[in-house]
Backbone as CSV, one residue per row, in Angstrom:
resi,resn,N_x,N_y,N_z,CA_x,CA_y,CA_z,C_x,C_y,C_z
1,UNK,-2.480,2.324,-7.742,-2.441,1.315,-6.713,-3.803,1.270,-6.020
2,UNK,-4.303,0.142,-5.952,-5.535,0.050,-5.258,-5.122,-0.490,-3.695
3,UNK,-5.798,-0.231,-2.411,-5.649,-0.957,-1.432,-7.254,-1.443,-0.860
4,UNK,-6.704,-2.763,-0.059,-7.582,-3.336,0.525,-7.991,-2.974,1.901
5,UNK,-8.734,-2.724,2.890,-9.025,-2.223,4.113,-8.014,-1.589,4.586
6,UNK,-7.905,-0.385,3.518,-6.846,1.059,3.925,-5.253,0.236,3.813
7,UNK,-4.643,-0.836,3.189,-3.517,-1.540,3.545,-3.117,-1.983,2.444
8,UNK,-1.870,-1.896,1.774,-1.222,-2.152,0.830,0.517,-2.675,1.263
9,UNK,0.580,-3.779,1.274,0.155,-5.541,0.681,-1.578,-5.522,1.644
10,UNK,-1.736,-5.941,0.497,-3.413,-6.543,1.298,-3.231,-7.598,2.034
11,UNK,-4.144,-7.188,3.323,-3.891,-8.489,4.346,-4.241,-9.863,4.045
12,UNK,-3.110,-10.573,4.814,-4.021,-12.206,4.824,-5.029,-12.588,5.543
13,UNK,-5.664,-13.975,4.874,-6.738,-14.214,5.423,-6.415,-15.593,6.792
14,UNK,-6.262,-15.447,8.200,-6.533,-16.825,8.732,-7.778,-17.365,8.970
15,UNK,-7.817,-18.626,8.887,-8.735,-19.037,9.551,-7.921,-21.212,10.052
16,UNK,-8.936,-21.280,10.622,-8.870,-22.744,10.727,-9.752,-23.567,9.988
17,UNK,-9.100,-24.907,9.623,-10.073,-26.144,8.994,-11.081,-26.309,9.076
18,UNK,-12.584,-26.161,8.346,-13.362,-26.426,9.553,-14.335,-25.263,9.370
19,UNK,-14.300,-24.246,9.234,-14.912,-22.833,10.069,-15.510,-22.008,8.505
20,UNK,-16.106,-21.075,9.143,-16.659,-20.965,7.771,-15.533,-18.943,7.841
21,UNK,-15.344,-18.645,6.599,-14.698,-17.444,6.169,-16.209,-16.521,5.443
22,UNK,-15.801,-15.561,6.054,-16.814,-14.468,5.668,-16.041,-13.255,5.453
23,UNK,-15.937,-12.840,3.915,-15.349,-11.268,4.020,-16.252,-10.764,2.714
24,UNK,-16.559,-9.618,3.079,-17.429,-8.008,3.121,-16.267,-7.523,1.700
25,UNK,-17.024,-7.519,0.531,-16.308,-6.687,-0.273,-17.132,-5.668,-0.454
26,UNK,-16.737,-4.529,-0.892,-17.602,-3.299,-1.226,-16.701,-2.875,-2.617
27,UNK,-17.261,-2.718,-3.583,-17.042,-2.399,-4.932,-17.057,-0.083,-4.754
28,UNK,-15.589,0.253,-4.322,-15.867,1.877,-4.389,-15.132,2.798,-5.859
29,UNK,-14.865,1.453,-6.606,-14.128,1.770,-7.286,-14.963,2.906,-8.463
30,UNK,-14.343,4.072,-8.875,-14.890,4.874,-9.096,-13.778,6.045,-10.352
31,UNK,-14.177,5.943,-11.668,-12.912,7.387,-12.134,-12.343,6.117,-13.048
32,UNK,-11.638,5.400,-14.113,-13.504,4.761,-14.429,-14.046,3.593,-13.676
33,UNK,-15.599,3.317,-13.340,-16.067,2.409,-12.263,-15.864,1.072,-13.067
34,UNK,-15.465,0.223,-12.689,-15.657,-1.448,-12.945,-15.723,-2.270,-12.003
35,UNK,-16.181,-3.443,-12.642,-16.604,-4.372,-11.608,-15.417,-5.048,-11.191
36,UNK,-16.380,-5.758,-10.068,-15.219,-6.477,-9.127,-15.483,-7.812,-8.794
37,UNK,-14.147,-8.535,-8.480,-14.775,-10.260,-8.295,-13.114,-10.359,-7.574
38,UNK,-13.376,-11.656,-6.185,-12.150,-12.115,-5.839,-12.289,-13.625,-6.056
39,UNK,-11.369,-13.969,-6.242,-10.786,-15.783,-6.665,-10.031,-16.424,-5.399
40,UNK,-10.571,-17.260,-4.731,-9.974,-17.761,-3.627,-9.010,-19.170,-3.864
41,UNK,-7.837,-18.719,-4.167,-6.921,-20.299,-4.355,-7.115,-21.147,-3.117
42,UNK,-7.058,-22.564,-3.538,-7.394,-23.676,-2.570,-8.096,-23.765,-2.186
43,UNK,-9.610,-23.120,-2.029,-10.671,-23.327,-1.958,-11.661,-23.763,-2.854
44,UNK,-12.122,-25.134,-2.776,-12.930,-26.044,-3.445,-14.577,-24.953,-3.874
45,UNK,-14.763,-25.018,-3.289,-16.086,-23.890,-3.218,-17.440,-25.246,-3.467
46,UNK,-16.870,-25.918,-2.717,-18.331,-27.561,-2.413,-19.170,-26.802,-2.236
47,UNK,-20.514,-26.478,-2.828,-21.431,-25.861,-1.951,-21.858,-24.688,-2.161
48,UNK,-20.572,-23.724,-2.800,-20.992,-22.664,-2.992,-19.952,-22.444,-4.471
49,UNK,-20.382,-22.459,-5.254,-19.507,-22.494,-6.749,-19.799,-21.030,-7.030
50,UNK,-20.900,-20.357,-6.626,-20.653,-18.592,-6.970,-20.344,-17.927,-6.332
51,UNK,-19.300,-18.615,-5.350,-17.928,-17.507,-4.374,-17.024,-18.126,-5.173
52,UNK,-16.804,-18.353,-5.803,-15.408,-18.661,-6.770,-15.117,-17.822,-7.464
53,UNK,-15.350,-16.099,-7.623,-14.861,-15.222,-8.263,-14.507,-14.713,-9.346
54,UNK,-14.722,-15.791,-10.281,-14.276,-15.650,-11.766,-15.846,-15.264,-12.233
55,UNK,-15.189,-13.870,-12.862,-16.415,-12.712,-13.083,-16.873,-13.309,-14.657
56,UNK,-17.983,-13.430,-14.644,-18.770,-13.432,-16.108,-18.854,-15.589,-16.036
57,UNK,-18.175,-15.823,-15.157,-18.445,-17.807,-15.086,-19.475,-18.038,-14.266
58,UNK,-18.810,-17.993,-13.453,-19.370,-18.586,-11.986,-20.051,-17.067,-11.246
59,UNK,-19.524,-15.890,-11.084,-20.009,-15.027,-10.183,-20.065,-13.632,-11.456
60,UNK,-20.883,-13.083,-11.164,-21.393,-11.161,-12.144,-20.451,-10.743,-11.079
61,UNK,-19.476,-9.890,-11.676,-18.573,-9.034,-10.982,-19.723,-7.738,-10.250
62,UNK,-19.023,-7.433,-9.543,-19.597,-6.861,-8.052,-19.476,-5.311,-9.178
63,UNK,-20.720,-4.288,-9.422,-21.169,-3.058,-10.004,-20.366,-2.379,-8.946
64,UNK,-20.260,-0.827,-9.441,-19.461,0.021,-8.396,-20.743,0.424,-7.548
65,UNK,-20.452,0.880,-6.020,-21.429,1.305,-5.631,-22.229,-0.109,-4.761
66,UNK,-21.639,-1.244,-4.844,-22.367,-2.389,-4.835,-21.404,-3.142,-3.451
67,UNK,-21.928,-4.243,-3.293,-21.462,-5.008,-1.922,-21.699,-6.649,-1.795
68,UNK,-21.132,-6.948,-1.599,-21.366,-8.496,-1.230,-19.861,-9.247,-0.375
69,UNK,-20.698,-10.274,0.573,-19.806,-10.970,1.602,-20.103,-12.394,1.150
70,UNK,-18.884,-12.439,0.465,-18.524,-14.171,0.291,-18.125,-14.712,1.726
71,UNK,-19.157,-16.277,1.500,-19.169,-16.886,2.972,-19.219,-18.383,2.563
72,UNK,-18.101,-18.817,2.789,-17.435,-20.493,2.351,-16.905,-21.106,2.976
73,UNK,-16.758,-22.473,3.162,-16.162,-23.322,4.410,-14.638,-23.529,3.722
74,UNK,-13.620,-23.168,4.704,-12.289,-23.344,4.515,-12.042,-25.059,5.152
75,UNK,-12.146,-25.643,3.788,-12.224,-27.380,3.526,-10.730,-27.386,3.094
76,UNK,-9.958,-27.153,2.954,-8.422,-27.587,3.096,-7.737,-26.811,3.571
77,UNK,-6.459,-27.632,4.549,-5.203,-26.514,5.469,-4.391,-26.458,4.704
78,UNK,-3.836,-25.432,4.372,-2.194,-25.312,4.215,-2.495,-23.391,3.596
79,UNK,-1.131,-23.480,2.651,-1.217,-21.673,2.599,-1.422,-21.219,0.779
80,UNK,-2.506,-20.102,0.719,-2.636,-20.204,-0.682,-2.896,-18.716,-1.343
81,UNK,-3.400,-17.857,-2.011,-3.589,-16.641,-2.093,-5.333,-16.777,-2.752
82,UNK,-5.662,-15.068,-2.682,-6.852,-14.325,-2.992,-6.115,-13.879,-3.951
83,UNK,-7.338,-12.845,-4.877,-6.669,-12.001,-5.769,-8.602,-11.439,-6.471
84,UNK,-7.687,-9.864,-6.959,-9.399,-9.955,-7.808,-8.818,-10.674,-9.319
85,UNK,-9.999,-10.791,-9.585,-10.003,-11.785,-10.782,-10.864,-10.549,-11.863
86,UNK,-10.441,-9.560,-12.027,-11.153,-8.473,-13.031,-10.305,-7.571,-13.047
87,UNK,-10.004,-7.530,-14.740,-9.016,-6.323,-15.392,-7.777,-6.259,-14.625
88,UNK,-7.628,-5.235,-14.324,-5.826,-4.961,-13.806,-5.609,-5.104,-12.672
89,UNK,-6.748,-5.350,-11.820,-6.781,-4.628,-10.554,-5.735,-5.549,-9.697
90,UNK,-5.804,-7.044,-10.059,-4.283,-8.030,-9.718,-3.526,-7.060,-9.275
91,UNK,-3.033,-6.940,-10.532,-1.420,-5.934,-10.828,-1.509,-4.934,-9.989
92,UNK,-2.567,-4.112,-9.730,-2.977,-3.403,-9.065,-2.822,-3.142,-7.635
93,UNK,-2.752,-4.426,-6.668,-2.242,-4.299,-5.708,-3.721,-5.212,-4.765
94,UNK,-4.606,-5.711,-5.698,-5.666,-6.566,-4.843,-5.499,-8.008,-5.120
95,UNK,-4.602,-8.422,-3.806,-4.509,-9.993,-3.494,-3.609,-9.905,-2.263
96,UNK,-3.683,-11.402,-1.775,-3.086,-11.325,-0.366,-2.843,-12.680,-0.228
97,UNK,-2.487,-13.266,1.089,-2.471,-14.481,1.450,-3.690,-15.519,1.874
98,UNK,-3.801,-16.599,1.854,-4.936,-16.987,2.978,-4.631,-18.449,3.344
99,UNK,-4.487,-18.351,4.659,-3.762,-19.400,5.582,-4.486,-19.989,6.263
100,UNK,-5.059,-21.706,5.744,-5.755,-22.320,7.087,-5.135,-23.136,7.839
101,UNK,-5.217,-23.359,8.728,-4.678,-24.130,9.865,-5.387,-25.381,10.236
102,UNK,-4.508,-26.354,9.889,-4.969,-28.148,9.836,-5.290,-28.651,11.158
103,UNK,-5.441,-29.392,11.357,-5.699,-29.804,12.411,-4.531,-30.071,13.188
104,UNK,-4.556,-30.147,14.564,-2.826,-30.493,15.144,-3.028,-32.063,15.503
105,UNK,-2.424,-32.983,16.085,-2.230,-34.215,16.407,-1.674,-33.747,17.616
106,UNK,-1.617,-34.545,18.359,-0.885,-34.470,19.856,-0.790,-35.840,20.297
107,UNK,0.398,-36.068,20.468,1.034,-37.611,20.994,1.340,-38.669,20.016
108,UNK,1.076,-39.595,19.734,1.296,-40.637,18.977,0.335,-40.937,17.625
C-alpha cells in the first residue's frame, strides 16, 4: 500500500473555478525505485499539456529521489479523480478525489 501525505484514501483535492491548483509531488519511492506521474481527470490542461501525467506522452515520470509541483488552472466545476498513471501504484492506493466549485448564481 502506498500513501499520499501520510493518508490512505488519499486526500481530495478542492479548489474553486478559476484559481490555479498547485501540488508538490516528491517521488520517495524506493525497494524497487520507479517513476512517478499523476493524471488529473477533468482537467483540460489548456496551457499546460505536461501536467497531464501520462508518463512517457506528455510528462517523463518523476525519477526516485526527484520532485516536481504541477501548477494548472482548474477550468471546469464539478467532481472528478487524480490517480498515478505508472505501473501499479493506482491499485496501490495513489488516487483521490478533486472537487471544483462552479460558480454560485444568487437571485434570478
Amino acid at each position: 500500500m502506498l500513501v499520499v501525505n501520510d493518508q490512505f484514501p488519499s486526500p481530495a483535492i478542492e479548489a474553486n473555478w478559476g484559481h490555479t491548483i498547485e501540488v508538490t509531488v516528491v517521488n520517495n519511492l524506493i525497494g524497487p525505485g520507479e517513476g512517478f506521474s499523476i493524471h488529473w481527470h477533468g482537467i483540460r490542461q489548456i496551457g499546460t499539456l505536461w501536467y497531464d501525467g501520462a508518463p512517457s506522452a506528455t510528462q517523463c515520470p518523476l525519477a526516485p529521489g526527484t520532485s516536481l509541483t504541477y501548477s494548472f488552472t482548474a477550468d471546469a466545476w464539478g467532481s472528478s479523480s487524480w490517480h498515478s498513471h505508472h505501473g501499479a501504484q493506482y491499485s496501490a492506493g495513489v488516487f483521490g478525489a478533486i472537487i471544483i466549485h462552479g460558480q454560485v448564481k444568487i437571485g434570478n
